[in-house]
C-alpha positions as CSV (number, residue, x, y, z in Angstrom):
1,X,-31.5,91.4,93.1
2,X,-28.9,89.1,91.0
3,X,-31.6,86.3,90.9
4,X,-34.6,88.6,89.8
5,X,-31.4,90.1,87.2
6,X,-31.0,86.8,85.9
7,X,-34.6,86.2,85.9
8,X,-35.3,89.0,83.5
9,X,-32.7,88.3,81.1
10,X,-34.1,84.7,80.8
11,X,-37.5,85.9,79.9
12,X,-35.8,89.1,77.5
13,X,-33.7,86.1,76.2
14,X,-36.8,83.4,75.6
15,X,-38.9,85.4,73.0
16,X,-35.9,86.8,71.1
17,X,-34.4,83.1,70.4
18,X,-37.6,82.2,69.5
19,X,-37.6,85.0,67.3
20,X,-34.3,84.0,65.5
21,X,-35.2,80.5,65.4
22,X,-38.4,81.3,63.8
23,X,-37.3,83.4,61.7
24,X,-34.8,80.9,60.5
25,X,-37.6,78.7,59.4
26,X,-39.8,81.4,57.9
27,X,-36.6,82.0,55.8
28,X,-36.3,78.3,54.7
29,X,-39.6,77.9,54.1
30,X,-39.9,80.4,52.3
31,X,-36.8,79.8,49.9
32,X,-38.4,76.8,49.6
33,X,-41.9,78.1,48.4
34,X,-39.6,80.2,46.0
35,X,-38.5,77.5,44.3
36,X,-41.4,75.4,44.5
37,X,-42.8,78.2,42.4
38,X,-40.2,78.3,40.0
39,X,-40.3,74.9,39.5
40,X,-44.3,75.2,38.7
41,X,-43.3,77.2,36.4
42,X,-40.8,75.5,34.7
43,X,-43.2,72.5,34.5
44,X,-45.4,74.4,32.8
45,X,-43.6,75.8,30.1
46,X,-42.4,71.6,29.5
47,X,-45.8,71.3,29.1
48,X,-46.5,73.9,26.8
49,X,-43.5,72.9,25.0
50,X,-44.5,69.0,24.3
51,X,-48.2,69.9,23.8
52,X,-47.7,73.1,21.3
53,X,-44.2,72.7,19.6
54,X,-44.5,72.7,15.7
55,X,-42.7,69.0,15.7
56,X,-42.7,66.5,18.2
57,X,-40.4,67.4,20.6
58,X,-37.7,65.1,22.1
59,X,-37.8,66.0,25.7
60,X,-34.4,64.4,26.4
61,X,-33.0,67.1,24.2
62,X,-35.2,69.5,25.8
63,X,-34.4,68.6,29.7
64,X,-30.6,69.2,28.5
65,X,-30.8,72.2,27.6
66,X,-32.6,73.0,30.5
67,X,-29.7,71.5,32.4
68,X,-27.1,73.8,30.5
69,X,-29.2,77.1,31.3
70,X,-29.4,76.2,35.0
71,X,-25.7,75.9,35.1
72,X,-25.0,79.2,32.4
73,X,-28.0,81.1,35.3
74,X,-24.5,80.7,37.8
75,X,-21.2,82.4,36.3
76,X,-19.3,81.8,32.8
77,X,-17.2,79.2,34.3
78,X,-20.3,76.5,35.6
79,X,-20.6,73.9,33.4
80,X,-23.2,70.8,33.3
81,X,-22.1,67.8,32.5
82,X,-23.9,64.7,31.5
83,X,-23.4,61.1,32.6
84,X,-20.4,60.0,29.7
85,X,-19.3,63.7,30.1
86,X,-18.1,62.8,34.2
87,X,-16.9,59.3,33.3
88,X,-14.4,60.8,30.7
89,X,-13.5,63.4,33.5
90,X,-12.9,61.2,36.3
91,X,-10.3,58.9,34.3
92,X,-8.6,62.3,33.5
93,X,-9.4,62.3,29.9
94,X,-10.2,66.4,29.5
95,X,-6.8,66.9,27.7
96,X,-5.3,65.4,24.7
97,X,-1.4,65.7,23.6
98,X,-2.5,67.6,20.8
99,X,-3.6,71.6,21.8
100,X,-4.2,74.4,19.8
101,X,-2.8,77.1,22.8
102,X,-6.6,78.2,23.5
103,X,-7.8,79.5,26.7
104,X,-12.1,79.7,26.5
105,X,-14.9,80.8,28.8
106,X,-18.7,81.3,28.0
107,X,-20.5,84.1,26.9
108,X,-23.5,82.8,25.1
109,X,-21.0,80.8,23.5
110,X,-17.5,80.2,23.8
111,X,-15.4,83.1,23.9
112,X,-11.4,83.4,24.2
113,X,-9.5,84.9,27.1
114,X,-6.3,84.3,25.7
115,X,-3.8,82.6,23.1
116,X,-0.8,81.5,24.4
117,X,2.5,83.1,22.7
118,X,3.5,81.0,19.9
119,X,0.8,78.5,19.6
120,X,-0.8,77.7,16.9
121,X,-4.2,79.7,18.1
122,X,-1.3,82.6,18.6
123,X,0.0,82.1,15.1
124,X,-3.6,82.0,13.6
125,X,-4.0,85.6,14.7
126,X,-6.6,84.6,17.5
127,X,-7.1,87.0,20.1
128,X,-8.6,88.0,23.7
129,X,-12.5,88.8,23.0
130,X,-12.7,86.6,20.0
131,X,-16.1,84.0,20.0
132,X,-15.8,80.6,18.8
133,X,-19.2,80.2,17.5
134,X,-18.5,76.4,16.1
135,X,-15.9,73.6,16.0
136,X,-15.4,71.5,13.2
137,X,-19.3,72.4,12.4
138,X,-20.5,72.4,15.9
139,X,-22.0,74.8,17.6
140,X,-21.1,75.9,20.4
141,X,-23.8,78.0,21.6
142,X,-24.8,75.3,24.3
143,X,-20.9,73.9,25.2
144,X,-19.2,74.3,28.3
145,X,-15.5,75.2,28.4
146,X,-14.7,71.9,29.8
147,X,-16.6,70.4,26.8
148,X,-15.0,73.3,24.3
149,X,-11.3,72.6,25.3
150,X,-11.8,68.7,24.9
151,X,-13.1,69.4,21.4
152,X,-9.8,71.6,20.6
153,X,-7.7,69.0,21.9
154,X,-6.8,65.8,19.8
155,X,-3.6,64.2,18.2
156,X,-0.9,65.8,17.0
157,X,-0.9,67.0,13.6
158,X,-4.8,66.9,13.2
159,X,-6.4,69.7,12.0
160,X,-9.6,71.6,14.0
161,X,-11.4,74.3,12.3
162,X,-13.2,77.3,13.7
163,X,-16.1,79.7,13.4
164,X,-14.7,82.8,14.8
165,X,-16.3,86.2,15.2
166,X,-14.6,89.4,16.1
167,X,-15.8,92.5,17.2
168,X,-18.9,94.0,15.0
169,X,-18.7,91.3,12.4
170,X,-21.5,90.7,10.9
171,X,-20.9,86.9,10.2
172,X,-17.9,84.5,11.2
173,X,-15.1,83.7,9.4
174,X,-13.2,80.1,9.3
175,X,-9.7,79.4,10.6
176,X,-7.9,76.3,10.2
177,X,-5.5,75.0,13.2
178,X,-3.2,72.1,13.2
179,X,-2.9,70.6,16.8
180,X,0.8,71.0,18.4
181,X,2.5,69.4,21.6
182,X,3.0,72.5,23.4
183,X,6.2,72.7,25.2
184,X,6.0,74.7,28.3
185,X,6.7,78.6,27.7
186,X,9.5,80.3,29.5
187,X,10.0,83.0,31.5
188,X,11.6,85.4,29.5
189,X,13.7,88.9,30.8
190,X,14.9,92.6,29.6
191,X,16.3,95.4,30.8
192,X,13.4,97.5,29.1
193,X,15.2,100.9,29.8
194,X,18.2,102.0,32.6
195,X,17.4,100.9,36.0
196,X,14.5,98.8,34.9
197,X,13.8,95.3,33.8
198,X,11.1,93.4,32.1
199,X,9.5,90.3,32.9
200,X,7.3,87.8,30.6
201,X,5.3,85.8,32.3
202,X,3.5,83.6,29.3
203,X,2.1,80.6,31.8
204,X,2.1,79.5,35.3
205,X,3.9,75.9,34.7
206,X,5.6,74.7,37.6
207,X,8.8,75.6,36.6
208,X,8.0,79.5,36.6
209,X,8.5,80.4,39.8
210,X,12.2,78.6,40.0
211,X,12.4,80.7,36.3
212,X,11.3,83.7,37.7
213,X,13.5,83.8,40.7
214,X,16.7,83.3,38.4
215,X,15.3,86.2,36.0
216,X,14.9,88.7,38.5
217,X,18.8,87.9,39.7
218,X,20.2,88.2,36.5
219,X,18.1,91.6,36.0
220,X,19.2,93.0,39.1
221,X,22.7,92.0,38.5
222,X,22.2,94.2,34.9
223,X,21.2,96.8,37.4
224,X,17.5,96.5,37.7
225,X,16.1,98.5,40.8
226,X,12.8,98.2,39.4
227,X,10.4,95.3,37.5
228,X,7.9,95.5,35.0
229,X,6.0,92.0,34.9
230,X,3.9,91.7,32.2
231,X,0.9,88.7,32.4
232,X,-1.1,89.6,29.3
233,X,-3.0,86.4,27.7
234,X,-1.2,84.2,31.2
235,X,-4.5,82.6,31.4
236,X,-2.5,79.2,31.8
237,X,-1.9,77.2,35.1
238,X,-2.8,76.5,38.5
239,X,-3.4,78.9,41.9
240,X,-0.9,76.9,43.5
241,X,2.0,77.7,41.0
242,X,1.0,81.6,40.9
243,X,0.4,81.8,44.4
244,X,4.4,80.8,44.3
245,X,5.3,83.0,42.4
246,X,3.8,85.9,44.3
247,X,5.8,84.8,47.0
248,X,9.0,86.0,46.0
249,X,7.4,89.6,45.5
250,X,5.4,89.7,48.4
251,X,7.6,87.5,51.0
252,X,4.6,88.0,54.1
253,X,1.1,88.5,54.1
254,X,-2.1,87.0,53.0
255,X,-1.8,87.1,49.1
256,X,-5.5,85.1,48.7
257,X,-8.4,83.5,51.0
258,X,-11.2,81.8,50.4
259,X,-14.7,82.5,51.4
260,X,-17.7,79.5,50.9
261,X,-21.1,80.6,51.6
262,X,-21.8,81.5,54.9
263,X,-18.8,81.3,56.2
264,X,-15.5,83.7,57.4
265,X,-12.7,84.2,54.9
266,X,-10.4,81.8,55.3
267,X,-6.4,82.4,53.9
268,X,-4.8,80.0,52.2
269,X,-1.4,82.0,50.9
């Protein structure tokens, strides 16, 4: 009876691997014949494009933009970059001395998530939501952030101008901004009202979560039972530096994991 059991999960157990495996390559191959399709398609509209266009077409140009879109198709932060574009990032060239406080992602073009507090973007009056439609007469309707934020940056003292639209304007207006080398910004603390403090968090330098731990003593000291923290515009810094800074809130648990395609969520904090 155990051998005739065995014998019939075998044969149950044959077809439905063969199942799964086939249907693993169906899948494939047919992701495949997607994009085989797509790519048909793209290569006709190249064609179109060279035989039809009003002026001759320079399909370098073309194939770049094309390059752009694929990468805009993924999320705001996906960026394409061309060959001199990776050799200027690989000997660490995206930031100059010189910064004007900006923090940019993409919407159709560049587009401001914050200004840092007392930079000269935050002096200039620029804000969350605000579109930076050109730089020093560039467009920007086809420039990645990593692109945008190397344009902003330069020496010291220089000037960068931008086309900035806001809100339901109809057409842009220009601001001027001289480059500054930005000191890093403090942590800064209140007692807001009794029993509870305030925190400003501007940045996540490395230094903010040893500036954060001393602020919270000193508020507590002032009799602080409760803490207000307040991250508006704290677009700046690195996961590992806020993940640190967490930490002294939430002293155990799993604060963030990762997850790549396909696989479990992995913690990492």
């Amino acid at each position: 009876m155990k051998s005739r059991g065995r014998l019939l999960v075998l044969v149950v157990s044959v077809p439905v691997l063969a199942y799964a495996v086939i249907g693993g390559f169906m899948g494939r191959a047919m992701a495949q014949q997607e994009s085989y399709q797509f790519l048909r398609i793209f290569e006709d509209v190249v064609t179109l494009i060279v035989n039809n266009y009003v002026e001759e077409v320079k399909v370098d140009k073309v194939m770049q933009g094309a390059m752009h879109g694929l990468a805009d198709g993924l999320d705001p932060d996906s960026s394409y970059l061309d060959a001199g574009q990776v050799k200027t990032f690989e000997r660490n060239e995206t930031q100059a001395t010189g910064r004007t406080g900006l923090e940019l992602t993409r919407q159709y073009y560049l587009r401001v998530i914050a200004a840092r507090d007392g930079s000269p973007a935050g002096r200039a009056g620029l804000r969350p939501g605000d579109y930076i439609r050109a730089i020093d007469g560039q467009s920007t309707r086809d420039t990645s952030v990593y692109e945008g934020m190397r344009l902003l940056g330069g020496t010291p003292g220089t000037k960068v101008t931008l086309s900035v639209l806001r809100g339901n304007a109809a057409e842009p207006h220009t601001i001027d901004i001289v480059r500054e080398d930005l000191p890093t910004s403090p942590v800064r603390g209140r007692m807001a009202q009794s029993g509870v403090g305030l925190l400003r968090v501007p940045e996540f330098a490395k230094t903010t979560p040893e500036q954060l731990r001393t602020e919270v003593a000193t508020l507590a000291k002032g009799g602080a039972t409760r803490l207000v923290i307040d991250l508006r515009g704290s677009a700046f810094g690195d996961v590992e530096t806020g993940l640190a800074a967490a930490r002294l809130f939430v002293p155990s648990g799993t604060l963030a994991y990762r997850q790549e395609r396909g696989k479990t969520k992995e913690p990492i904090a």
